[in-house]
Structures are given as structure tokens and as C-alpha cells.
C-alpha positions as CSV (number, residue, x, y, z in Angstrom):
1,X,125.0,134.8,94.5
2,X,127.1,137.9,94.1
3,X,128.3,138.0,90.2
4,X,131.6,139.0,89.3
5,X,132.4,142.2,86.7
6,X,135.1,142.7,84.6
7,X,135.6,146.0,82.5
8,X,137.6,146.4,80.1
9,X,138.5,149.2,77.6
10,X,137.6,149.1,73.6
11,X,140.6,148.1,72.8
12,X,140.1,144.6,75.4
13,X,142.4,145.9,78.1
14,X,141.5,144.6,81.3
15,X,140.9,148.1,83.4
16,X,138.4,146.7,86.3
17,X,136.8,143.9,88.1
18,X,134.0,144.1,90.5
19,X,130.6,142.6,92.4
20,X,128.2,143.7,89.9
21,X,126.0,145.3,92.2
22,X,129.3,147.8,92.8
23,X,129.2,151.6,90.7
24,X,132.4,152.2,89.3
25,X,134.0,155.7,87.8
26,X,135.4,155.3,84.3
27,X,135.9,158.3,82.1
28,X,133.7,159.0,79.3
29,X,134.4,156.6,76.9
30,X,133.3,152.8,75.0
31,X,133.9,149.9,77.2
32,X,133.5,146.1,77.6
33,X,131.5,144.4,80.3
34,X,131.8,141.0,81.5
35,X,129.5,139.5,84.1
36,X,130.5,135.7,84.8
37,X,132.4,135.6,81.8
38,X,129.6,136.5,79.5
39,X,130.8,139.6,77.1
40,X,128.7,142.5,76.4
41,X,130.6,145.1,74.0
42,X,130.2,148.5,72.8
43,X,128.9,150.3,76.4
44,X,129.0,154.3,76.0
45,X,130.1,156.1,78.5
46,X,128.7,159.8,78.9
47,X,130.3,162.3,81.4
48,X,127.5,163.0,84.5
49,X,125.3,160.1,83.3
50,X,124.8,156.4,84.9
51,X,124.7,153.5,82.6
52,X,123.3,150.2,83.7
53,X,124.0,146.7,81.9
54,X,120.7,145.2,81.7
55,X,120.8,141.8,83.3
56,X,119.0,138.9,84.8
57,X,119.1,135.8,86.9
58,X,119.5,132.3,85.7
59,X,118.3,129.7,88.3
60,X,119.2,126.4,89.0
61,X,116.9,123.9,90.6
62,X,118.8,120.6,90.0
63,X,120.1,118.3,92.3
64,X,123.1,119.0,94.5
65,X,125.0,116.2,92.6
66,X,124.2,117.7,89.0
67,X,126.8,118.9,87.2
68,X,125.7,122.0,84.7
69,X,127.2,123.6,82.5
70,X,126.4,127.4,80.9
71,X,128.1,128.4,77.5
72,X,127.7,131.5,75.4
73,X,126.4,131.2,71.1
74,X,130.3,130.4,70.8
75,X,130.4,127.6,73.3
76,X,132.7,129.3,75.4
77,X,132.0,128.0,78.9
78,X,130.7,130.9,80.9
79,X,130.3,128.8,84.5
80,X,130.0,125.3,85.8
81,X,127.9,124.5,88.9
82,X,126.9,121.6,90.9
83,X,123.4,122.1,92.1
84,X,121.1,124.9,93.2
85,X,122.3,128.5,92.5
86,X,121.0,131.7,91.3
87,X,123.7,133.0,88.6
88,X,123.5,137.0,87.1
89,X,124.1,137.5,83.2
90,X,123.8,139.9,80.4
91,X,120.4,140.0,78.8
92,X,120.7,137.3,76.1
93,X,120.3,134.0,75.3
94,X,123.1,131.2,77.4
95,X,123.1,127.7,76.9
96,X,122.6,125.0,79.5
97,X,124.4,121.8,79.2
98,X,123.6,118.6,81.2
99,X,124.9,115.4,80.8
100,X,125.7,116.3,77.4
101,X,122.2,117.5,76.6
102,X,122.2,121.5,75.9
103,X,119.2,123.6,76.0
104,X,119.1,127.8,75.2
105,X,117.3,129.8,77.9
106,X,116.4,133.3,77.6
107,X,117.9,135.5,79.9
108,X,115.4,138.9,80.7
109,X,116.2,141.9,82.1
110,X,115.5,142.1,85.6
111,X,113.4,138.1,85.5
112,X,114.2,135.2,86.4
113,X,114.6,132.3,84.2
114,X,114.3,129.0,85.9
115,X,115.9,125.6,85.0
């Protein structure tokens, strides 16, 4: 699955929003990223240089009928899905729910974490 990216400026303007694999122009400058919904602040900008947000796939082996859940450390709810799917995030730790029963899975740059 194709994850969706939102910039936004320092200040939390929305500015942008994106298939994450897309390169976007933005002026030299601090920015927010958000790749299905999960924040990652503080992303420099140089002039002439590419910046990558690390990220890495969670992946979903549970049955079609399954609800999940994945939150963030705040328990904001970052996605829900029912069944299989591969879903892109920031580097960082998100936190499956099922049935009411949460569990914290790493997410690695460029790995897949299976659940």
C-alpha cells in the first residue's frame, strides 16, 4: 500500500500532501512530516540537498475479519484496518491494538515488522 504524506511548515501549516514515494520541492527551511498520520518534526531543509524520512513497513497478517488498530505514544489513532495490509511509518515505535489488547512494535528503517 501506497502511504499518504503530509508536510507541513514549523509553524503546523498544512503546505503539502503526497504518495510518499513522490519528491517534493520545498524551500530551504524546518518542516513537519506526516506519513499515515504519524508526526515526525524538526526536518531540515538544505538548498541543493535531498532529505529522506527514514521509514519502514508494518505488516499485517491477521484475518480478513480482524479489526486493528495502530496508535502513536499519545494514543492518537494513526490507522484502523481490517485484515492483511502492509502500512509505511516513521521510524519509531506504534502501537497495535486488538480486541482491546495493545502491543508496541518497532518500526526499522527500511524492515519490515510483522504482526
Amino acid at each position: 500500500n501506497q502511504a499518504v504524506m503530509y508536510v507541513y511548515d514549523a509553524g503546523g501549516k498544512y503546505l503539502h500532501k503526497a504518495n510518499s514515494s513522490a519528491a517534493i520541492d520545498l524551500m530551504p527551511g524546518t518542516y513537519a512530516v506526516a506519513i499515515n498520520n504519524k508526526r515526525v518534526d524538526h526536518i531540515t531543509i538544505l538548498a541543493g540537498h535531498d532529505t529522506h524520512v527514514k521509514v519502514g513497513v508494518l505488516r499485517l497478517s491477521v484475518g480478513d475479519s480482524t479489526r486493528v488498530y495502530v496508535y502513536d505514544a499519545d494514543q492518537l489513532e494513526l490507522t484502523r484496518s481490517d485484515g492483511k495490509q502492509d502500512i509505511g511509518f516513521p521510524i519509531g515505535t506504534v502501537y497495535v491494538d486488538v480486541a482491546g489488547q495493545s502491543q508496541p512494535l518497532k518500526i526499522e528503517e527500511g524492515k519490515i515488522t510483522a504482526f
